[in-house]
FIPABA-420849 format. One record per residue: x, y, z of N, C-alpha, C, CB in turn; residue number from 1. Coordinates in Angstrom, 2 decimals, m for minus. Glycine has a CB too. Layout:
<vomars>
n.u:n.v:n.w:ca.u:ca.v:ca.w:c.u:c.v:c.w:cb.u:cb.v:cb.w:num
X:Y:Z:X:Y:Z:X:Y:Z:X:Y:Z:NUM
...
</vomars>
This chain:
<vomars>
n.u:n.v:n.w:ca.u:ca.v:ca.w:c.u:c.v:c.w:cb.u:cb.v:cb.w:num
m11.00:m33.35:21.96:m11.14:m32.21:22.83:m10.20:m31.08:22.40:m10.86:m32.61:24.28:1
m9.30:m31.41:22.06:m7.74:m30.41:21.76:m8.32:m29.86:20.29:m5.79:m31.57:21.55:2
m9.03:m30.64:19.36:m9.44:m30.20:17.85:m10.59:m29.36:18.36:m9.92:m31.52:16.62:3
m11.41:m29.48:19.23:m12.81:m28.37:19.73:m12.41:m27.21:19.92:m13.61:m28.64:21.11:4
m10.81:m27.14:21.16:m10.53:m25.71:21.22:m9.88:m25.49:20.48:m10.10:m25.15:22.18:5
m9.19:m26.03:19.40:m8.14:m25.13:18.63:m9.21:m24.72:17.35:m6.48:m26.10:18.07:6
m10.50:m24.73:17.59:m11.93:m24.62:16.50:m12.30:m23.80:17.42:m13.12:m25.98:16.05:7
m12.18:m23.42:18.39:m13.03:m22.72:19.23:m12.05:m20.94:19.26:m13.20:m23.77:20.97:8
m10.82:m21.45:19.35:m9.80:m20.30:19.63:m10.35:m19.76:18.18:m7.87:m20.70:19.88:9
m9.84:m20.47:16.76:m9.90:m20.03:15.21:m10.92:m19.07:15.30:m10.27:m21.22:14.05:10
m12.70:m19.74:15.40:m13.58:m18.76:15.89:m13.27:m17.55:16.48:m14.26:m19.25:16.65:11
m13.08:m17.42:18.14:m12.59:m16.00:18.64:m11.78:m15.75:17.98:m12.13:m15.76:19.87:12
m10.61:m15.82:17.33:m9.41:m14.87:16.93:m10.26:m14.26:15.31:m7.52:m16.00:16.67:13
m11.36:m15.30:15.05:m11.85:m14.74:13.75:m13.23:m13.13:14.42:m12.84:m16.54:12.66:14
m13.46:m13.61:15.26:m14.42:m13.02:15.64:m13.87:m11.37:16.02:m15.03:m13.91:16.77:15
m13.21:m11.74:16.53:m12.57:m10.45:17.31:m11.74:m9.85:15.88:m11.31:m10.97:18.93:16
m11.16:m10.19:15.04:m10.52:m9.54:13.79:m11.65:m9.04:13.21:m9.68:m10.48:12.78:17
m13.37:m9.58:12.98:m14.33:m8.86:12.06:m14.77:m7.81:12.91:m15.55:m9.73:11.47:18
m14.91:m8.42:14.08:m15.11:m6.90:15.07:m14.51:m5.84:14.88:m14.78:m6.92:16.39:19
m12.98:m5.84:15.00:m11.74:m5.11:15.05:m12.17:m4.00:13.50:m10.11:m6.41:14.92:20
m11.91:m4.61:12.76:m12.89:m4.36:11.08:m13.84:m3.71:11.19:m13.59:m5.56:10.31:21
m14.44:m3.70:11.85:m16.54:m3.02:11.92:m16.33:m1.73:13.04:m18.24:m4.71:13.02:22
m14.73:m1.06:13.32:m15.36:m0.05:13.99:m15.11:1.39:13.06:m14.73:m0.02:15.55:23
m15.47:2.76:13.87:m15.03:3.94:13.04:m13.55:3.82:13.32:m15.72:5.46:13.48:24
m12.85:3.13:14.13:m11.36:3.34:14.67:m10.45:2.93:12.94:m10.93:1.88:16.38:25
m11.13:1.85:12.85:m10.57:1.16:11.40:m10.56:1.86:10.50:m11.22:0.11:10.84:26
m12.35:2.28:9.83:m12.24:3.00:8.89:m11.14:4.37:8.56:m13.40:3.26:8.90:27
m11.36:4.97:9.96:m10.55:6.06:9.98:m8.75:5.61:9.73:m10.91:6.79:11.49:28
m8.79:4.51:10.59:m7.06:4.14:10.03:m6.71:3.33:8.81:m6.26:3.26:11.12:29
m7.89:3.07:8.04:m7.35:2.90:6.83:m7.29:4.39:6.09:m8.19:1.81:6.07:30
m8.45:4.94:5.89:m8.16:6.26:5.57:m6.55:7.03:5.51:m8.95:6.89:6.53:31
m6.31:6.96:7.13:m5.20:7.96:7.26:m3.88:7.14:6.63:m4.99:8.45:8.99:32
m3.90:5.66:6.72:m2.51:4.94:5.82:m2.58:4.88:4.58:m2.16:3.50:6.05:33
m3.28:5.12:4.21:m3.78:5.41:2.91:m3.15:6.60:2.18:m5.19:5.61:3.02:34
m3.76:7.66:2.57:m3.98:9.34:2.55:m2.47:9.45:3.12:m5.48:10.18:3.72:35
m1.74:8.76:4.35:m0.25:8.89:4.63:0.39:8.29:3.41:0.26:8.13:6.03:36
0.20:6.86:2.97:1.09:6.12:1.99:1.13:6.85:0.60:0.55:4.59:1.78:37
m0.24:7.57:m0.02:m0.05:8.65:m0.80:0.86:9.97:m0.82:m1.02:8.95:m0.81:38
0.68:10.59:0.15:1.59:11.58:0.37:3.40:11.36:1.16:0.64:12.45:1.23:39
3.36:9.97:1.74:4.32:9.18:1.76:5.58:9.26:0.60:3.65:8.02:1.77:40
5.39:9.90:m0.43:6.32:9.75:m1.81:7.52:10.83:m1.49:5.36:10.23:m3.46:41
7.16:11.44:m0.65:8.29:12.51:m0.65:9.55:12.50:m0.33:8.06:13.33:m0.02:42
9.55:11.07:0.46:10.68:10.99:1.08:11.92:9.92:0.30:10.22:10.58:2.49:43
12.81:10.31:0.57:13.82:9.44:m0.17:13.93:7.97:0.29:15.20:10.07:m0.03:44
13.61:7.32:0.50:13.70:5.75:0.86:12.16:5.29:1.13:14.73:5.46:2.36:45
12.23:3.96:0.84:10.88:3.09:1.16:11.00:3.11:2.77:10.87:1.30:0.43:46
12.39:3.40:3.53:12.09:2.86:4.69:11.64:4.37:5.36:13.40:1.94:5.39:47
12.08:5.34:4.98:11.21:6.24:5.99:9.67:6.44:5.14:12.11:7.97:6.31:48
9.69:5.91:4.32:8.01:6.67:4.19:7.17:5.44:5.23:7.14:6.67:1.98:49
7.92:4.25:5.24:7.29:3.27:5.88:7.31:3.45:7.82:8.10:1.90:5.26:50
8.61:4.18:7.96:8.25:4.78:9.29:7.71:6.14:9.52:9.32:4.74:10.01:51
7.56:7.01:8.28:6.61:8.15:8.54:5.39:7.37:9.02:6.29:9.13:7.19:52
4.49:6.51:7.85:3.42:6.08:8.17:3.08:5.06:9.72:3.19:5.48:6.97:53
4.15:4.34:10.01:4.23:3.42:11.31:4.01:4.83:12.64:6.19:2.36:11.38:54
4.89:5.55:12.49:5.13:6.44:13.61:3.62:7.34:13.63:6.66:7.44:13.33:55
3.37:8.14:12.41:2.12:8.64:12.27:0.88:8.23:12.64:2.00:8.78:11.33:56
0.65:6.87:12.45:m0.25:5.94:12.59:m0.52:5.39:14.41:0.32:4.76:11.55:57
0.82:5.20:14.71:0.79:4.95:16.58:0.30:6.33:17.16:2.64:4.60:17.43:58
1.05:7.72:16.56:0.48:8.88:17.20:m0.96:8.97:17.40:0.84:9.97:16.52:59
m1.95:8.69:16.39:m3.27:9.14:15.90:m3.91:7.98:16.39:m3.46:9.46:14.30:60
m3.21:6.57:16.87:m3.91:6.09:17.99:m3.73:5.62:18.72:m4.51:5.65:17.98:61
m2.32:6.39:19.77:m2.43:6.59:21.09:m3.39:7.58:21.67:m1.28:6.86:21.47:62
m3.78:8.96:20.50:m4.46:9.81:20.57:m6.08:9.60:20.60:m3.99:10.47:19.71:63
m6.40:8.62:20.05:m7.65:8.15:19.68:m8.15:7.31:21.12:m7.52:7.17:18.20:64
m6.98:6.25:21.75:m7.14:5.67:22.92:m7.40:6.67:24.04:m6.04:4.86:23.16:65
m6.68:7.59:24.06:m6.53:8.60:25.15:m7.78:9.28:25.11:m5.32:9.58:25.01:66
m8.36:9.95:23.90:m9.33:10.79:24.04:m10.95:10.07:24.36:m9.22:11.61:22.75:67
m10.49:8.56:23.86:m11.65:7.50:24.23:m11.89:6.94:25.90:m11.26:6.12:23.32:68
m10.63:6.96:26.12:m10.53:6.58:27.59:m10.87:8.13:28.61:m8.73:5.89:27.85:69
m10.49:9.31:28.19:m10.90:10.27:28.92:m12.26:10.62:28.79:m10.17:11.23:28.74:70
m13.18:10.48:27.82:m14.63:10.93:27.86:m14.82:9.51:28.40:m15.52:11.49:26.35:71
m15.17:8.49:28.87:m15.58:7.23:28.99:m16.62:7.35:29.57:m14.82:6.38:29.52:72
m17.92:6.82:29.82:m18.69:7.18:30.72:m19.92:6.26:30.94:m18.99:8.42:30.46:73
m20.83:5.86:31.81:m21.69:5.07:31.74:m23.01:5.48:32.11:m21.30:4.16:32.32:74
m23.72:6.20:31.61:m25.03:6.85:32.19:m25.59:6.09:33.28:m26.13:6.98:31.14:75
m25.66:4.89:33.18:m26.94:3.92:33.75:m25.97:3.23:34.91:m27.77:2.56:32.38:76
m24.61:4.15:35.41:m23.67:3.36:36.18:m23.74:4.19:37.61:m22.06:3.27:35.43:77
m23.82:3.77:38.55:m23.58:4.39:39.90:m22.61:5.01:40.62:m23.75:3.73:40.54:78
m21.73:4.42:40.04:m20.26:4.53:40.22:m19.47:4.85:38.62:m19.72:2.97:40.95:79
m18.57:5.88:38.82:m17.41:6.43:37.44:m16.63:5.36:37.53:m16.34:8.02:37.58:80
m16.35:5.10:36.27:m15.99:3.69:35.81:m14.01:3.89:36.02:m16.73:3.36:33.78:81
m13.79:3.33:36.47:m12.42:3.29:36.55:m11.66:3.40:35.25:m12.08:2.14:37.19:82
m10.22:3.95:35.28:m9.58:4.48:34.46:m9.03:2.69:34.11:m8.55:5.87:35.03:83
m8.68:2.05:34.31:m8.09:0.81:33.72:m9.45:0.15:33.00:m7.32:m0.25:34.98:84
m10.52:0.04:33.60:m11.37:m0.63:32.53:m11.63:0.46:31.23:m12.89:m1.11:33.27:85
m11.62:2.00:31.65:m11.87:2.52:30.25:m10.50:2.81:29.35:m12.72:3.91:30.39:86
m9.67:2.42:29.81:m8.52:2.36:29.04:m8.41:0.90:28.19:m7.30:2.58:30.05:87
m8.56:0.29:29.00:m8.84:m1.57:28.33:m9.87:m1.46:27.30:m9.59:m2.93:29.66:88
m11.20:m0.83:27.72:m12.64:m0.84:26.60:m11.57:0.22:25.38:m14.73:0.32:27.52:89
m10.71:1.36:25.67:m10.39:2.17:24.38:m9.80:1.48:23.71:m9.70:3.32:24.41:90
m8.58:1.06:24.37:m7.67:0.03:23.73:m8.13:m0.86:22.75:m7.16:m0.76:24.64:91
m9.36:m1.74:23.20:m9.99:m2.77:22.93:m10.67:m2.30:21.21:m11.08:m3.09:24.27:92
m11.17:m1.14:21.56:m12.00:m0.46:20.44:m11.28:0.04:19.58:m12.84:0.54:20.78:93
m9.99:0.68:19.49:m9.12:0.85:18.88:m8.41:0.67:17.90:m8.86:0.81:19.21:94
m8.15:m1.02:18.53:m7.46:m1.54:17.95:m7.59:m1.87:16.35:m7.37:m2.36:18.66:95
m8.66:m1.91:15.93:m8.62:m1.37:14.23:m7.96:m0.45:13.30:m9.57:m0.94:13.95:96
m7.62:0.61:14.07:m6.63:1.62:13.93:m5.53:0.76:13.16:m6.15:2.29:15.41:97
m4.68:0.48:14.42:m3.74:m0.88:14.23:m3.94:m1.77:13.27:m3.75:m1.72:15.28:98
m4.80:m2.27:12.95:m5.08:m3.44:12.09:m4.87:m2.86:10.73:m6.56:m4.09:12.29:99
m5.29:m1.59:10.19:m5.54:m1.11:9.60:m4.12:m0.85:8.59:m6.25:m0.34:10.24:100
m3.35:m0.16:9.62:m1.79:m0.44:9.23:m1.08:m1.48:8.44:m1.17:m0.58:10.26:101
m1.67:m2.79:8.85:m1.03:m3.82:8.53:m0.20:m4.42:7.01:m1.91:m4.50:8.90:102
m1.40:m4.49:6.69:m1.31:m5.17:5.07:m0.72:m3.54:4.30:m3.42:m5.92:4.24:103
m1.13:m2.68:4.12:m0.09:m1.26:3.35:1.30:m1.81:3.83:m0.39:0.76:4.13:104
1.06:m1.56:5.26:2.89:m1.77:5.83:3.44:m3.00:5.11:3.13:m2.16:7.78:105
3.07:m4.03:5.46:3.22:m5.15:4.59:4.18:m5.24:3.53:2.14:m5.35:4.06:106
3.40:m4.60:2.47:3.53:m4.31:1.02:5.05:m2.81:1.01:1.51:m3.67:0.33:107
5.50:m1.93:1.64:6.14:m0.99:1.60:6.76:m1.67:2.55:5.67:0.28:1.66:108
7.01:m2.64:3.36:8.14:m3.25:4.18:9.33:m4.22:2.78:7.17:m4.56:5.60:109
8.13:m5.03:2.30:8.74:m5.51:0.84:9.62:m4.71:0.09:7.71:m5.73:m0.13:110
8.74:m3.49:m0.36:9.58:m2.54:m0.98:11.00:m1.90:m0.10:8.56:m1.40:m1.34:111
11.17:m1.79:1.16:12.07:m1.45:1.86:13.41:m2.53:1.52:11.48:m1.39:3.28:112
12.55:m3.69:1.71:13.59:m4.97:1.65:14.10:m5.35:0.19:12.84:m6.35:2.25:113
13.56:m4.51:m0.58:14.42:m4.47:m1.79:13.38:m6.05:m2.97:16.61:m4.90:m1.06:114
12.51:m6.46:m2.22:11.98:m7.54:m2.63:11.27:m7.53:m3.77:11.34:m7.97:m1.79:115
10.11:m6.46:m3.60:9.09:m6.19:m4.78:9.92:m4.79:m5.38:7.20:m5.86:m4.16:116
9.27:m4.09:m6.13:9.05:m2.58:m6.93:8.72:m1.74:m6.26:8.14:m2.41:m7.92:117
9.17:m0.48:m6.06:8.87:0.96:m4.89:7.33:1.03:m5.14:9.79:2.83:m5.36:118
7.56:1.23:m6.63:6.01:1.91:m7.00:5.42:0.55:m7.33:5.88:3.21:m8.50:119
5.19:m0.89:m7.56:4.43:m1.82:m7.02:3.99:m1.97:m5.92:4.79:m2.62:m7.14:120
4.71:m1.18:m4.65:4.16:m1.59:m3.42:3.30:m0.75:m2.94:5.02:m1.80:m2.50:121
3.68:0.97:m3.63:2.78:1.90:m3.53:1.64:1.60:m3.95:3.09:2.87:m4.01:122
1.59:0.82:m5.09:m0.05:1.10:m5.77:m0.48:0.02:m4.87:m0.48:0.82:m7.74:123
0.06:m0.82:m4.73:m0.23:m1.68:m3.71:m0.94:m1.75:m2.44:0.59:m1.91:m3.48:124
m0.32:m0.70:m1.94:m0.68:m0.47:m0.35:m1.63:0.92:m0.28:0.90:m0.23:0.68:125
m2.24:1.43:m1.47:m3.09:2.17:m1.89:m4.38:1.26:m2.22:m2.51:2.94:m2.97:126
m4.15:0.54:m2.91:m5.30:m0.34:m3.51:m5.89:m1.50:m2.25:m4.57:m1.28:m5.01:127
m4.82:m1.70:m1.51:m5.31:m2.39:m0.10:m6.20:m1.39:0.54:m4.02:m2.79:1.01:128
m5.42:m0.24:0.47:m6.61:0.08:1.77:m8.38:0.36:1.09:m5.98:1.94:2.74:129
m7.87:0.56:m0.40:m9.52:1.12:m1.06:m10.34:m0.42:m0.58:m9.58:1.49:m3.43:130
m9.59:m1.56:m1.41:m10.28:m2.71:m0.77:m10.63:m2.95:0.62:m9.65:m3.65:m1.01:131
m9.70:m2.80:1.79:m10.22:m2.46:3.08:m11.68:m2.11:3.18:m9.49:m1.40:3.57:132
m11.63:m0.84:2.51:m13.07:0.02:2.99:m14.00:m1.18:1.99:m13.22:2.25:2.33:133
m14.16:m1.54:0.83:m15.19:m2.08:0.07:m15.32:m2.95:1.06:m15.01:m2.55:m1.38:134
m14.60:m3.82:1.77:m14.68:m5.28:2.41:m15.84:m4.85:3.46:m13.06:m5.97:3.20:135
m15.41:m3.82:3.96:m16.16:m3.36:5.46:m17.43:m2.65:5.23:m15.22:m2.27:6.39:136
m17.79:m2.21:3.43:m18.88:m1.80:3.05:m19.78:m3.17:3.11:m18.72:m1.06:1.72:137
m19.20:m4.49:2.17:m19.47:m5.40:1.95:m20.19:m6.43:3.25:m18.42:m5.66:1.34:138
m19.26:m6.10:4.11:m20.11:m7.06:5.84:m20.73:m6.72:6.39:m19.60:m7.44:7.03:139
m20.42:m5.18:6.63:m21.78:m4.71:7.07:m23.07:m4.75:6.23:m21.64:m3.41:7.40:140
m23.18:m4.88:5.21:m24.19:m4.79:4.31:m24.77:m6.28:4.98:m23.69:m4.64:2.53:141
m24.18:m7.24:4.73:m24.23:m8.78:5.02:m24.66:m9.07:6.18:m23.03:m9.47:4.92:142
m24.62:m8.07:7.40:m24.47:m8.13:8.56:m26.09:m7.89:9.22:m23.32:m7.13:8.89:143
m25.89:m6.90:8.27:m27.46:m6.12:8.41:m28.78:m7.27:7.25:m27.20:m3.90:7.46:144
m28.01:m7.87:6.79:m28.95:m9.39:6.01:m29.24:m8.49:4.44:m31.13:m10.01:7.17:145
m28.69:m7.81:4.06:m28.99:m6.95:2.56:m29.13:m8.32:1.36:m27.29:m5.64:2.05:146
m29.89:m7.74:1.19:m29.51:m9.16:m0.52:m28.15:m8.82:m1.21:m30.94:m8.94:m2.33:147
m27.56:m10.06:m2.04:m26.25:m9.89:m2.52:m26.27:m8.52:m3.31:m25.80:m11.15:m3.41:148
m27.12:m8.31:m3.79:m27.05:m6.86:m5.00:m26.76:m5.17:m3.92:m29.27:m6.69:m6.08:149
m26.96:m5.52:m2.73:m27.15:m4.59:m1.95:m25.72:m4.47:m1.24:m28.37:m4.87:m1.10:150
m25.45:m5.78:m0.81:m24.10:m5.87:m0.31:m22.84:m5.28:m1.30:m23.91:m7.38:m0.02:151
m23.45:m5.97:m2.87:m21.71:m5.16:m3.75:m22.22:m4.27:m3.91:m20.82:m5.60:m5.31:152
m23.50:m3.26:m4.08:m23.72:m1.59:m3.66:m22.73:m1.30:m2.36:m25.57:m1.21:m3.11:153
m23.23:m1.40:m1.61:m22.54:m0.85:m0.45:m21.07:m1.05:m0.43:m23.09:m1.42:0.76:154
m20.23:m2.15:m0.96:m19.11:m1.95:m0.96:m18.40:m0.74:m2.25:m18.71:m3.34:m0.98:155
m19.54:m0.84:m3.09:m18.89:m0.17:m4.04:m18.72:1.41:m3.43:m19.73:m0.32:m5.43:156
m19.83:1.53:m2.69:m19.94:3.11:m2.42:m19.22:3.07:m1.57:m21.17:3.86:m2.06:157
m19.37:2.58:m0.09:m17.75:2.45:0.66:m16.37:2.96:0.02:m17.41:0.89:0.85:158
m16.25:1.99:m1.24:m14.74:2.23:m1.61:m14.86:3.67:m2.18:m14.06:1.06:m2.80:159
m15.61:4.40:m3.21:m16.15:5.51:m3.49:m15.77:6.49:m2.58:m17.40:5.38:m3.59:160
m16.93:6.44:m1.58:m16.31:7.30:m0.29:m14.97:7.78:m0.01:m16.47:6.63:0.80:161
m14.64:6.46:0.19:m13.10:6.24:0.87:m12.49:7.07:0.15:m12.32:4.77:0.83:162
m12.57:7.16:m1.43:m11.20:7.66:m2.12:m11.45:8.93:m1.84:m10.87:7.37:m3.76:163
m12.33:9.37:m1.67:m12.90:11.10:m2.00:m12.08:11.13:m0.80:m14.88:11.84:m2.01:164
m12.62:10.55:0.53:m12.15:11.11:1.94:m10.40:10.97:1.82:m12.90:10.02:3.41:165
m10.11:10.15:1.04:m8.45:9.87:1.22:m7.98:10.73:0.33:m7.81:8.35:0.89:166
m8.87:11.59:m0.92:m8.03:12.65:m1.62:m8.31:13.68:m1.23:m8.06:12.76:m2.91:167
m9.35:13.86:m0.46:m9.21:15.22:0.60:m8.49:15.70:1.88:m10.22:15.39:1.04:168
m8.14:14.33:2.06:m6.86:14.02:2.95:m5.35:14.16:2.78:m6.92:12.86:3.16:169
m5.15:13.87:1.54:m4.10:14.31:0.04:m3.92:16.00:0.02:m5.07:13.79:m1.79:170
m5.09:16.16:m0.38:m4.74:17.86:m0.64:m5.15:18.58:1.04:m6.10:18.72:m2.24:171
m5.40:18.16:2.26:m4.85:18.78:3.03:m3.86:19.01:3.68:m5.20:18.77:3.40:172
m3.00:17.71:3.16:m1.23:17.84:3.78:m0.51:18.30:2.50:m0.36:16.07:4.41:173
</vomars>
């Protein structure tokens, strides 16, 4: 019984991480840690470019929660949906944003700690996020039932995308 739910939890915690993965909240926050960890070089230490990007990254989605939770709305509802459930549904949707952060930070926390190479962790936490986007080209493709040839299309162009959007992101800061 104890091996069913600790198979059952693995499932949800897997489920809810590919979800987390499959929204625009994600794409967009790999983008911006990305497009931040690039332009990130300016600063004299691994540890503030790593809290430029941490701090930058909470702004753009507390901002993202807020502006999700204030339009919230339910056409087909009788009643305006309360501010705690559409704060919970933003939150909820969000949270890719967050996720998104992770693995770059990761890699430039190393570099802070003196562990890896400055510029190993940079290319590093650059090349994570391009993979990010291919992965999320790649499942959705899978998701939608594409044949394998269709699925590494779509990741390829995903990652494609991504860089254009993350070097236009580059030359606007």
């Amino acid at each position: 019984m104890g091996e069913e739910r600790a198979k059952a939890r693995a499932g949800a915690t897997a489920r809810f991480v590919m979800n987390a993965f499959s929204t625009e909240a994600t794409v967009y926050g790999i983008v911006l840690v990305t497009a931040l960890t690039a332009i990130g070089w300016k600063f004299e230490t691994d540890l503030e470019v790593l809290g430029f990007i941490v701090v930058t990254t909470l702004i753009f989605w507390v901002t993202h929660v807020y502006a999700r939770a204030v339009v919230a709305h339910d056409d087909e509802a009788t009643e305006p949906i309360p501010v705690k459930t559409a704060l919970a549904e933003s939150i909820r949707h969000s949270f890719g944003m967050l996720l998104a952060m992770l693995l770059p930070a990761f890699f430039l926390l190393l570099a802070a700690l003196n562990l890896i190479d400055e510029y190993v962790a940079y290319y590093i936490a650059l090349l994570v996020g391009i993979a990010m986007l291919m992965a999320i080209g790649y499942i959705v493709a899978q998701r939608n039932r594409r044949p394998w040839w269709r699925r590494i299309l779509a990741a390829l162009i995903t990652g494609a995308l991504g860089v254009i959007v993350i070097v236009l992101g580059i030359l606007a800061h």
